[in-house]
Structures are given as C-alpha cells and as structure tokens.
N, C-alpha and C positions, 0 to 999 in steps of 0.2 A: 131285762136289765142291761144287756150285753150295749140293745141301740143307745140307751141312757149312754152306759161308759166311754164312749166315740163320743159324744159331748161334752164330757168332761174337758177342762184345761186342764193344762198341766199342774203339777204340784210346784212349789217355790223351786226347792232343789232341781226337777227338768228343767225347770229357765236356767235356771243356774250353770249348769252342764252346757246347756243351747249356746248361754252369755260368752260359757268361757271360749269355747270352738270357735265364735266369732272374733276374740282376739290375736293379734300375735304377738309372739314372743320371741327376745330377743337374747342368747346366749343359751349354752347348753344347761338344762334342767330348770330354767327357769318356768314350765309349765309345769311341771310335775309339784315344783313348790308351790305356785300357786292353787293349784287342785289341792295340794295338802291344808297348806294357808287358808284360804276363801273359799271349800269344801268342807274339809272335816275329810274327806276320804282319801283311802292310797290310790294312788292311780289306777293297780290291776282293777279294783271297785270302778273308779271312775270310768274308763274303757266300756266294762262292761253295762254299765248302766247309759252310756250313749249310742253303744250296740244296741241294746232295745231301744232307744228312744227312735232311732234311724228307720225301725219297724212300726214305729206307733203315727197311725195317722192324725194323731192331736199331736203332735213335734212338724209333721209337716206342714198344719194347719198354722202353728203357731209362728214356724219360720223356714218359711218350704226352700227359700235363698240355701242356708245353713244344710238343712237335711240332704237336699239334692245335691250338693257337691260333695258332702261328706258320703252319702250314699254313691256318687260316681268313683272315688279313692275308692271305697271299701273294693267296687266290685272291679276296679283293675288290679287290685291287689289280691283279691282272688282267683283272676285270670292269668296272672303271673306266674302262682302257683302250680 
C-alpha cells in the first residue's frame, strides 16, 4: 500500500497550505490572518503541517517551484543554527 500512497495527490487542505506559501503578503500579521481566515487553523498547526508537506514527495510533485525554495529557507535556517 505504501507504493499506492506516493500516488496519491494531495488532499484539498495541502493545496491549500501549498496556495498560501505562494502568496505574499503585505503588513505585519497579515499571513497568520489569512491562515486563520482561509484555513481554519492557528498558525503553530499551519507551520507544522507544511513542514511535512516539504517531506512529502506528492507536495513536490504537485509544486516542486514552491517546495524547493521553501525546502532551501528551511535548510539555511537550520545551518544558522
């Protein structure tokens, strides 16, 4: 079942998460509203549910643009550290 699930797409909510990251925003907190807003979830949620997405290769499949540069932040900002 494992090779089935790598074929799966994403569920609506991943796009959604995916959608938002490809926007930007303009003033302070106005992402987090929108994640509230056009989400349903708090942000520390939101976060963490694009951290897994950044590992799933149906997120890259679906917008490897998106993944791959979010995956390049994440890991200088773990090189930082």
């Amino acid at each position: 079942m494992a090779v089935m699930s790598s074929m799966e797409e994403l569920s609506p909510r991943e796009q959604a998460v995916l959608a938002l990251e490809r926007r930007s925003f303009g003033g302070p907190g106005a992402k987090e509203r929108a994640i509230r807003e056009q989400l349903g979830l708090v942000p520390v949620r939101y976060y963490q549910l694009l951290n897994a997405l950044l590992d799933d290769p149906r997120a890259l499949a679906h917008d490897p643009v998106t993944v791959n540069r979010l995956r390049r932040v994440r890991e200088n900002r773990r090189a930082e550290r």
